[in-house]
C-alpha positions as a LaTeX table, in Angstrom:
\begin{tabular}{lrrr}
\hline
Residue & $x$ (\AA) & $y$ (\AA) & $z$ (\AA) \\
\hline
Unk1 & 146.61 & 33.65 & $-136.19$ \\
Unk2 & 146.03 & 36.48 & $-138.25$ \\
Unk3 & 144.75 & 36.48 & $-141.86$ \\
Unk4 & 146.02 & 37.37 & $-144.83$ \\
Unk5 & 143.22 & 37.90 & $-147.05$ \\
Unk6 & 141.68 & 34.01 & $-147.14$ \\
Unk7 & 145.54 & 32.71 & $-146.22$ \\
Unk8 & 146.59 & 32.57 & $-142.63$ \\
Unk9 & 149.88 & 33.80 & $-142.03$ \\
Unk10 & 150.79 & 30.13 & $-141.07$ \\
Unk11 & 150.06 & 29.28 & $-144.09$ \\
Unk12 & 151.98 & 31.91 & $-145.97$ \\
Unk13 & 155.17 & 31.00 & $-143.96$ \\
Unk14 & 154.74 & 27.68 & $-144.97$ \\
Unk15 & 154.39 & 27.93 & $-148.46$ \\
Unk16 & 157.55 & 30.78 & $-148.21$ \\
Unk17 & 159.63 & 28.14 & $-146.37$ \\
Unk18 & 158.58 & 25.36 & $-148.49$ \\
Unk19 & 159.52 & 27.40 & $-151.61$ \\
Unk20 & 162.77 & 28.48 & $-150.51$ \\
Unk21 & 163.70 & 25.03 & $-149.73$ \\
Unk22 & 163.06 & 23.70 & $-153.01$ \\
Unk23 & 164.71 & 26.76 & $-154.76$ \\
Unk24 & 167.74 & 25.82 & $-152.85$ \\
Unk25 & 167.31 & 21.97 & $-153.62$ \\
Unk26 & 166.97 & 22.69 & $-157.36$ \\
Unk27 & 170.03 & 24.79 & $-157.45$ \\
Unk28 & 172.07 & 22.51 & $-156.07$ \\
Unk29 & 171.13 & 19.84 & $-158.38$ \\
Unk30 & 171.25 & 21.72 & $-161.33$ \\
Unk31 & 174.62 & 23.49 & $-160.04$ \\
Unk32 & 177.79 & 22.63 & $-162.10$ \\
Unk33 & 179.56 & 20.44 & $-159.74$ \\
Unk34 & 180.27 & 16.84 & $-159.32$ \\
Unk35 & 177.99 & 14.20 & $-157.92$ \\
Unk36 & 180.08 & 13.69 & $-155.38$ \\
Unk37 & 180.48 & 17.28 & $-154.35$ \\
Unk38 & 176.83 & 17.76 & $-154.68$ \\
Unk39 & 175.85 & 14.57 & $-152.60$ \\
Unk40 & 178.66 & 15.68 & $-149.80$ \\
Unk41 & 177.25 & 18.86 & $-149.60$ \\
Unk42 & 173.64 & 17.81 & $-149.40$ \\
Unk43 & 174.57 & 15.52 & $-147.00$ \\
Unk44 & 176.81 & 18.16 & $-144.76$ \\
Unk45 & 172.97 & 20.29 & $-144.78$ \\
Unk46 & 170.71 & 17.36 & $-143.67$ \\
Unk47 & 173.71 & 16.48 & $-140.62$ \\
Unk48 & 173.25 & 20.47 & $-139.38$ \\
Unk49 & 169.78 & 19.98 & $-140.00$ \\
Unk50 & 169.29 & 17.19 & $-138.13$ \\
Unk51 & 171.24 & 18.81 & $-135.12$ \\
Unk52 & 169.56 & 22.36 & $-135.41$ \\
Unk53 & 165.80 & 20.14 & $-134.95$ \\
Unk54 & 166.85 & 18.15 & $-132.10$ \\
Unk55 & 167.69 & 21.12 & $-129.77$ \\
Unk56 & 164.25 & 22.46 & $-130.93$ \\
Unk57 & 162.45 & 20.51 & $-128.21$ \\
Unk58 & 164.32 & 21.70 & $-125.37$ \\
Unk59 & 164.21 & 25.12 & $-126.54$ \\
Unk60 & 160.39 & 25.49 & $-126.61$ \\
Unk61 & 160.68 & 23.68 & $-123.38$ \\
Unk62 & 163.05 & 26.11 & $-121.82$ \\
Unk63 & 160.86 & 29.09 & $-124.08$ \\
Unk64 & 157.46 & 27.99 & $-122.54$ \\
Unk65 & 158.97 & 27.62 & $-118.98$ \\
Unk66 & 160.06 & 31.26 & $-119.40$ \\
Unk67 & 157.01 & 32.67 & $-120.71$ \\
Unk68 & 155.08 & 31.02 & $-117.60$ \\
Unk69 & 157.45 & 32.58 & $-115.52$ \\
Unk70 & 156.44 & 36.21 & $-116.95$ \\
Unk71 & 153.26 & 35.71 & $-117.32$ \\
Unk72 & 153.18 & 34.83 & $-113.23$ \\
Unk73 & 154.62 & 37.54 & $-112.44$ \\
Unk74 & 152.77 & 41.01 & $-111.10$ \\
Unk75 & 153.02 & 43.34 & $-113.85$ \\
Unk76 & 155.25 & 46.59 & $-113.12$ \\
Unk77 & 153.38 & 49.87 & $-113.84$ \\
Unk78 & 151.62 & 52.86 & $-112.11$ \\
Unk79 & 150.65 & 52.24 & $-108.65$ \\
Unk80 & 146.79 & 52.32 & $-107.95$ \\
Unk81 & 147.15 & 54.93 & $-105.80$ \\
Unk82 & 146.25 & 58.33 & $-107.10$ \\
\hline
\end{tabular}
């Protein structure tokens, strides 16, 4: 991974990530709505949530499957003969 000064960029996505998701947590909390409105909202995120991460596995499955594929295959450029 590249570095961004003694921060990898891993790292800086993480910390961005991490920050937006408690930016969005505390204005949700702090919003002016109900509890109840609040907690079925909350709760409406974490059910996408929770479907979004379980079709991460086959998608990195199906991703790395496709990248072997390329990667096997001849590359496509100027013949060697000159």
């Amino acid at each position: 991974m590249e570095t961004m000064g003694k921060y990898s960029s891993g790292q800086v996505v993480v910390a961005v990530l991490s920050g937006t998701m408690l930016g969005a947590l505390t204005a949700l909390l702090l919003a002016p709505k109900s509890g109840r409105d609040t907690r079925q909202q909350l709760a409406g995120y974490f059910h996408d949530a929770r479907h979004t991460l379980a079709r991460v596995p086959e998608a990195l499955k199906v991703g790395s499957h496709a990248a072997r594929q390329a990667l096997a295959e001849p590359k496509a450029g100027p013949s060697a003969e000159a």
